[in-house]
C-alpha positions as MATLAB code, in Angstrom:
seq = 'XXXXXXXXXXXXXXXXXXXXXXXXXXXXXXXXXXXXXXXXXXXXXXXXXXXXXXXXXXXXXXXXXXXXXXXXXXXXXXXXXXXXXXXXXXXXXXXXXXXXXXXXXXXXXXXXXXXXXXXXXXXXXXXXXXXXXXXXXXXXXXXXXXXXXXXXXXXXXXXXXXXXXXXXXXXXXXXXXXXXXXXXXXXXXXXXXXXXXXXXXXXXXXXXXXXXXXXXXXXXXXXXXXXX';
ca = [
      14.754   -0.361  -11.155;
      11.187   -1.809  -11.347;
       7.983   -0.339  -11.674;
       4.140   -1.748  -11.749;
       2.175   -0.419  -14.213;
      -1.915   -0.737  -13.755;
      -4.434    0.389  -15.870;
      -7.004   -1.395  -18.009;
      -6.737    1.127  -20.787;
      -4.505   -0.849  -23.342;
      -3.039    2.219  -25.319;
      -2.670    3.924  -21.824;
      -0.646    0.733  -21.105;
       1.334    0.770  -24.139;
       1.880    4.981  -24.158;
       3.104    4.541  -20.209;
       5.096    1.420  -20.828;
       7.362    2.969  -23.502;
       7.194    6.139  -20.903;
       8.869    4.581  -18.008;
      10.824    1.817  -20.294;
      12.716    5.321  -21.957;
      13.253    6.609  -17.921;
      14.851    3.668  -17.459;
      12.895    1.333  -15.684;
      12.109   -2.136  -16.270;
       7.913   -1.865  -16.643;
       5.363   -5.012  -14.908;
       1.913   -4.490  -16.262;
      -1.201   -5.309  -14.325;
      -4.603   -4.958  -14.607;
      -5.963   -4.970  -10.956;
      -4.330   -3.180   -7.849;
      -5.399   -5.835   -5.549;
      -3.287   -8.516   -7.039;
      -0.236   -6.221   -7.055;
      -1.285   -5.652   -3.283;
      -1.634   -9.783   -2.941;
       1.573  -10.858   -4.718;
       3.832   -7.456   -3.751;
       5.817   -9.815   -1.201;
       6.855  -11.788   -4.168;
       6.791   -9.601   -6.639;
       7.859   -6.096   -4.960;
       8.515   -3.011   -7.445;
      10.266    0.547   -6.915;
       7.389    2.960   -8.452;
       4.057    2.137   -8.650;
       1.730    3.845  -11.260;
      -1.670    3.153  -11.194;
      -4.552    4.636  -14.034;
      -8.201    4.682  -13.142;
     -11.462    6.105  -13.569;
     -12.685    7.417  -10.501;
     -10.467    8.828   -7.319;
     -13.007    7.748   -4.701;
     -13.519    4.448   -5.634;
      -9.636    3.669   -5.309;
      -9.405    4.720   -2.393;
     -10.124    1.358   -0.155;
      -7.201   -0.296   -2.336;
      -4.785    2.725   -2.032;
      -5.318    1.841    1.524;
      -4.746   -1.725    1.128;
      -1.680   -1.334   -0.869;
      -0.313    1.078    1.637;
      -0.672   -1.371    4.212;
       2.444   -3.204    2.604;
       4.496   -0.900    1.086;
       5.577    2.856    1.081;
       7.252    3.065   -2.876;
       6.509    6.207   -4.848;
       2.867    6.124   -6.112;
       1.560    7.982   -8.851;
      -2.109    8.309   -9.656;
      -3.567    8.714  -13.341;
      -7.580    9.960  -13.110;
      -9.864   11.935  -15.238;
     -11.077   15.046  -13.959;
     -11.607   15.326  -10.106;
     -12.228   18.045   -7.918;
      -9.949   19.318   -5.043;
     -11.866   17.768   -2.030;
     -11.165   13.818   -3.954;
      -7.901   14.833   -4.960;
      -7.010   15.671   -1.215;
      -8.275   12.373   -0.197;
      -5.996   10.351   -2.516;
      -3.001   12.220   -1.497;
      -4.318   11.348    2.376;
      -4.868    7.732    1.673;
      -1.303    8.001    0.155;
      -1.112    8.724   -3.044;
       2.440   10.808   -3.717;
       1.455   12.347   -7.101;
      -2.453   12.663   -8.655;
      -2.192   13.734  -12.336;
      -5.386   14.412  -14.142;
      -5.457   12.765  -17.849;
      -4.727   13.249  -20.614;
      -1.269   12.911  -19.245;
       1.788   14.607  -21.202;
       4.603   11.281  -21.653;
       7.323   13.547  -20.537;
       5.912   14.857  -17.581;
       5.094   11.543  -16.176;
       8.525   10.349  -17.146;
       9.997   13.394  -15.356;
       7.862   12.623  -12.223;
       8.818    9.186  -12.027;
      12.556   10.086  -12.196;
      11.669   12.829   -9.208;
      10.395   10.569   -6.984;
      12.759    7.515   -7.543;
      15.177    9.934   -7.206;
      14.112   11.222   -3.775;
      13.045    7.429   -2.532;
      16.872    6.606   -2.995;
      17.856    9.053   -0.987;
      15.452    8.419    1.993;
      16.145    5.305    1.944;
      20.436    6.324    1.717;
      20.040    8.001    4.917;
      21.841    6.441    7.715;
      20.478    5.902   10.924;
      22.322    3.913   13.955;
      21.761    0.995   15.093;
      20.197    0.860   18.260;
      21.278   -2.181   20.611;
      18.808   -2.300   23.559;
      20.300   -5.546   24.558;
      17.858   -7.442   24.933;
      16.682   -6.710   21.621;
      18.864   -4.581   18.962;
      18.145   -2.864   15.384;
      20.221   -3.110   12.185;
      19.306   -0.231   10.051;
      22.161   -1.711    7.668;
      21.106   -4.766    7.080;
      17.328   -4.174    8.329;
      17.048   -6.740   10.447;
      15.963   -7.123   14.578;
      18.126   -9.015   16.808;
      17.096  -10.770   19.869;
      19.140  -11.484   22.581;
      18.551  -14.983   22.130;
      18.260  -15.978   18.187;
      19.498  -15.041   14.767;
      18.727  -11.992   12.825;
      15.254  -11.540   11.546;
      14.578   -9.860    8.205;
      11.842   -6.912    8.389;
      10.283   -5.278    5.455;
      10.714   -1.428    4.921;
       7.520   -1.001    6.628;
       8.145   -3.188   10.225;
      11.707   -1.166   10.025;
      10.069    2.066   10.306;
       7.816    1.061   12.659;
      10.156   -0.893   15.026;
      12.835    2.304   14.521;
       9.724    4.613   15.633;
       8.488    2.604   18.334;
      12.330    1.895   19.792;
      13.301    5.633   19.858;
      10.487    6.565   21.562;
      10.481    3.347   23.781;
       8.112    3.751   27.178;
       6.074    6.676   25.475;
       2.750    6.160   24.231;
       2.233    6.352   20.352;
      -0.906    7.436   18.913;
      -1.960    5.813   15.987;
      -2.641    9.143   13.676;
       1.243    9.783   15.037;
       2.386    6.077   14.379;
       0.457    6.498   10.582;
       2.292    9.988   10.150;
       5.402    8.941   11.021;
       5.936    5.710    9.484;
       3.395    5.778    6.341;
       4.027    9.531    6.164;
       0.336   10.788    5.490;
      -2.532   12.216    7.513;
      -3.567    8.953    9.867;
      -7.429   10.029   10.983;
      -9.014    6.372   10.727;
      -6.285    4.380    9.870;
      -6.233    2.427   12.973;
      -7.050   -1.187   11.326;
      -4.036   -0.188    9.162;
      -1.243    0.103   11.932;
      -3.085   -2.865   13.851;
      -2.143   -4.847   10.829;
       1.259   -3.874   10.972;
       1.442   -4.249   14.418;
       0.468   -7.744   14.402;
       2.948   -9.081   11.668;
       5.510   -7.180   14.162;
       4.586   -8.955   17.184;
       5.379  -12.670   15.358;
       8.899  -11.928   14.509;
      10.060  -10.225   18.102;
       7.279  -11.900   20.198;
       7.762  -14.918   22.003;
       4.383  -15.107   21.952;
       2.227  -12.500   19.512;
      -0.614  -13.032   21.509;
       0.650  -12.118   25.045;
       3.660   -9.153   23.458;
       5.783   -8.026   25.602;
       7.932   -5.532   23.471;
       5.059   -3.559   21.953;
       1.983   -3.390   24.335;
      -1.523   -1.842   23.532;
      -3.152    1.021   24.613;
      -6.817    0.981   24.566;
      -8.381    3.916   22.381;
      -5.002    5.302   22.212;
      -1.725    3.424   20.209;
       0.966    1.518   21.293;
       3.780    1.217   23.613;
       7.206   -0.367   23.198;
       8.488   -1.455   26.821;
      11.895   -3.170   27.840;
       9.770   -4.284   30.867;
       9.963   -8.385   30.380;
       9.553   -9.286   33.687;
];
């Protein structure tokens, strides 16, 4: 298994590599979130760990990285009080540890959450065949009545699953964040629209005029069978 380890502390980066090396991952170091955010398509990971100073002022590229992927994500900050801490866990942030950092806790946390990602993402689910369109939880890929399979990340899965089961019901977005990020959604709506959109050009004829998942002004979405 992989994990991405940022921090610009050197000996933090050395300590943490050994860390995660000895619970047996294979360790990526990186000195800026936003270029693991940039490249993750290429260069995707199974835990991310991520050491900086301040709380608030990662939270615009928690957000960011969030927007691509859901892997285990463990935060390293000094000091912060409760009302910061929340916010990070919010933004989506699994685990906030306060440095210094004991080795073998954050070795034992890593383990924790790997161990529970595997078995989220172990969970079987059917495949739901709406003939016109149909979903391969298997294989994770959408089907459309006329084409090959497409590939979806973990992230268009979820969604597509969510939006599927609960075809011709409106989704908020704080629901839509909830249920497929799996963290508070209050203001996220620029982060499911983004989603949304790289959606709509793999099961839209055309992404501009969707007919699968329509738009509800000031509210969410909707996914209709509806295509005449």
């Amino acid at each position: 298994m992989q994990a991405i380890l940022v921090t610009a502390d050197s000996d933090e980066r050395d300590i943490f590599t050994f860390v995660l090396r000895h619970a047996g991952l294979a360790v990526s170091p990186s000195g800026d979130l936003t270029q693991v955010t940039a490249t993750w398509l290429e260069r995707p990971a199974d835990l991310i760990v991520v050491g900086v100073d301040s709380g608030k002022g990662a939270l615009k590229e928690i957000a960011a990285l969030r927007a691509v992927t859901d892997v285990p994500l463990i935060l390293l900050i000094d000091s912060a009080n409760e009302s910061t801490q929340v916010d990070l866990v919010r933004s989506g942030v699994d685990l906030v540890l306060t440095r210094p950092v004991s080795p073998l806790l954050l070795g034992a946390y890593a383990q924790s959450l790997l161990r529970r990602a595997g078995a989220a993402a172990a969970f079987v689910v059917p495949t739901l065949d709406l003939k016109v369109i149909a979903l391969d939880p298997a294989t994770r890929t959408v089907r459309l009545a006329q084409g090959g399979p497409q590939r979806l990340t973990q992230l268009e899965f979820r969604l597509l699953y969510l939006l599927m089961t609960n075809r011709g019901q409106v989704l908020p977005t704080e629901v839509i964040v909830e249920r497929v990020w799996g963290y508070s959604g209050e203001g996220d709506r620029d982060l499911v629209r983004g989603l949304i959109s790289r959606l709509r050009k793999k099961i839209e004829v055309d992404a501009d005029q969707p007919l699968f998942i329509q738009t509800v002004p000031g509210v969410g979405y909707l996914f209709s069978l509806d295509q005449d």
